[in-house]
C-alpha positions in Angstrom: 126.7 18.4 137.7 127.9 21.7 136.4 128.1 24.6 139.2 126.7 28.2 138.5 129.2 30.2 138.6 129.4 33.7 136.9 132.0 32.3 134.6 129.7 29.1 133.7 126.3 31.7 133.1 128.4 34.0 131.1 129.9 30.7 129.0 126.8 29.5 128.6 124.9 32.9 127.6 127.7 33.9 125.2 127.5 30.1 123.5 123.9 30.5 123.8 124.1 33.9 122.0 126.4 32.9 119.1 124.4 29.9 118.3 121.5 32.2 117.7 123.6 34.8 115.8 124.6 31.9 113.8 121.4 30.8 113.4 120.4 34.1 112.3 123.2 34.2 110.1 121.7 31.3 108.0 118.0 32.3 107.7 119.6 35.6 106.3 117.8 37.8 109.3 119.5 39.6 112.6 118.3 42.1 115.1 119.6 45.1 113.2 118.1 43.7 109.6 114.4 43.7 111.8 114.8 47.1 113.3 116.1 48.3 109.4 113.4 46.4 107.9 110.8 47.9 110.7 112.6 51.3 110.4 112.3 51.8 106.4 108.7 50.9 107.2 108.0 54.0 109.2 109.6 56.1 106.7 107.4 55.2 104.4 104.3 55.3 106.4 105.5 59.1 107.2 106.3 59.4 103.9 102.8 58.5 102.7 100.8 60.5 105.6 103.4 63.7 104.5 101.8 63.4 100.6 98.0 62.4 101.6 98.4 65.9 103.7 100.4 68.0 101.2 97.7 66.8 98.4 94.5 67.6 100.5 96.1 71.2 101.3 96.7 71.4 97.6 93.5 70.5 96.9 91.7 72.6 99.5 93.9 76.3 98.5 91.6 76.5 95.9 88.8 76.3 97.0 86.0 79.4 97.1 82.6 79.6 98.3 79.8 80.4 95.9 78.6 83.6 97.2 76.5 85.7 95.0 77.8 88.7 93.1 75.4 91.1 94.9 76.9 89.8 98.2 80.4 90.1 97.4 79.8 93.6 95.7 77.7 94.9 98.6 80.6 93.9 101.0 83.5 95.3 98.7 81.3 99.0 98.6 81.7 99.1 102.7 85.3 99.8 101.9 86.5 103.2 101.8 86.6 105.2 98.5 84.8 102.3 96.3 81.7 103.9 96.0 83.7 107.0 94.5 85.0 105.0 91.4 82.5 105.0 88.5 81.1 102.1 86.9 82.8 101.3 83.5 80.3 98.6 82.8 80.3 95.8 80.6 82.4 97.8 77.5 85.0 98.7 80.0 85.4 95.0 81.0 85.7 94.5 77.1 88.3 97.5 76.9 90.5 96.7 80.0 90.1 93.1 80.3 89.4 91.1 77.3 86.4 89.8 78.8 82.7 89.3 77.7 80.3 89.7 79.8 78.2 86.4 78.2 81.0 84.2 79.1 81.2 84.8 82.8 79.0 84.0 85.4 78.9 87.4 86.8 81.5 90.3 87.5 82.1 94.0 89.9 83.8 96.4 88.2 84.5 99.5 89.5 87.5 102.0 88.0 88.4 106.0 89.1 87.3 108.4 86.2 90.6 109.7 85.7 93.1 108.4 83.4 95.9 109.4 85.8 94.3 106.9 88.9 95.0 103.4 89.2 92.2 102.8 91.8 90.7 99.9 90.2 88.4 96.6 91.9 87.3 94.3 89.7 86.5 90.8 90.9 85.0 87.9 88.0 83.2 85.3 88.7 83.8 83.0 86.0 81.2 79.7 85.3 84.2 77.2 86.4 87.9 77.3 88.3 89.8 76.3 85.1 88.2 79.3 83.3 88.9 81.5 86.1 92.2 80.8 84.9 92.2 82.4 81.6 90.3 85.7 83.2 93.3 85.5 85.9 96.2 85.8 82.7 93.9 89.1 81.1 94.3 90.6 85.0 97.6 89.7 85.1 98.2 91.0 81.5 96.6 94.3 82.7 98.8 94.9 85.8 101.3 94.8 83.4 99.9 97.0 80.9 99.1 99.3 83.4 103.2 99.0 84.9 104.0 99.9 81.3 102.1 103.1 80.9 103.5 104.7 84.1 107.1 103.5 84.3 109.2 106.3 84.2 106.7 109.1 85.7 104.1 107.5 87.9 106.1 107.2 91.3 103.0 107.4 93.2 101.0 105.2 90.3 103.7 102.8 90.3 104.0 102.2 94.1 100.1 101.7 93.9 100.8 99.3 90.9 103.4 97.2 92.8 101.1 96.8 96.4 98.0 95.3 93.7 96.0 92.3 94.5 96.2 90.1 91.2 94.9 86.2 92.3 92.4 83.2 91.9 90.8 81.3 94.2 88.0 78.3 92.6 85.9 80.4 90.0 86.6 84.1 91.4 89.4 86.3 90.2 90.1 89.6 91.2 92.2 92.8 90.3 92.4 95.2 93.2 94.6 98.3 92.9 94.8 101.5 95.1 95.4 102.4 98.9 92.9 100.1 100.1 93.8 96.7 97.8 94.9 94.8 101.2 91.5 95.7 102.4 89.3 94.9 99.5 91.6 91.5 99.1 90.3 90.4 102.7 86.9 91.5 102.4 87.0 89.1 99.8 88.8 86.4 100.9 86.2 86.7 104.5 83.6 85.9 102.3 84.6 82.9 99.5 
């Protein structure tokens, strides 16, 4: 009969616990292979969960409301000093913008008299988000036109140029420009 003493329970949990390391050992698995293999498995359920989340954010950034025209133009005339700009019409969204007016859904164009202003809203509502995308390069393209014309002399033009609101969001694109851009940008934004 075997006594238990500390040195016998240690003697026998240390031969117990080699002969299961060695077992181990020979079915190719150990503690620390489990906790890697259990380990790499939550990464990668993290991993997954990160990119469902990343993609739905992606997908959502785009997305706009469909408000009508008259809604989005009545809110964008509460704003000071729109209702002061004249109405170029559907020529002057030929002239400016390369747009037609039969290929667009429906538009509000508003632009100051003088050739020396900037002030300028214009927001398009084109018929779907990838052509939105075209009418968002021909507002781009103006900025820049616009940037090229008073470079040099416009200081005041050119800080006006520089604080624009040039961007897309689903089927509506707009080009604000002038003191109150920031303002126009969240009417809109409040609404789509």
């Amino acid at each position: 009969m075997k006594l238990n003493t500390k040195r016998n329970i240690l003697s026998d949990f240390s031969g117990k616990l080699s002969g299961n390391l060695k077992k181990n050992k020979k079915q190719g698995t150990s503690i620390l292979s489990d906790f890697k293999l259990t380990g790499s498995l939550i990464i990668k359920s993290v991993m997954v969960i990160f990119l469902v989340v990343y993609l739905g954010r992606l997908y959502v950034s785009d997305y706009a409301a469909d408000v009508s025209m008259d809604k989005i133009s009545a809110a964008l005339e509460q704003v000071s000093g729109v209702t002061d700009l004249s109405e170029p019409g559907v020529s002057g969204l030929r002239r400016f913008y390369q747009i037609d007016e039969n290929d667009i859904d429906s538009y509000f164009f508003r632009k100051a008299a003088s050739p020396m202003s900037v002030d300028e809203v214009l927001v398009v509502k084109a018929n779907s988000s990838s052509e939105a995308s075209a009418y968002l390069e021909a507002a781009q393209a103006h900025l820049e036109s616009q940037k090229n014309i008073f470079e040099g002399y416009g200081t005041d033009q050119m800080a006006l140029l520089g604080e624009a609101s040039v961007e897309k969001r689903g089927a509506y694109v707009w080009y604000f420009c002038g003191e109150n851009a920031q303002e126009l940008r969240q009417a809109l934004l409040s609404m789509i």
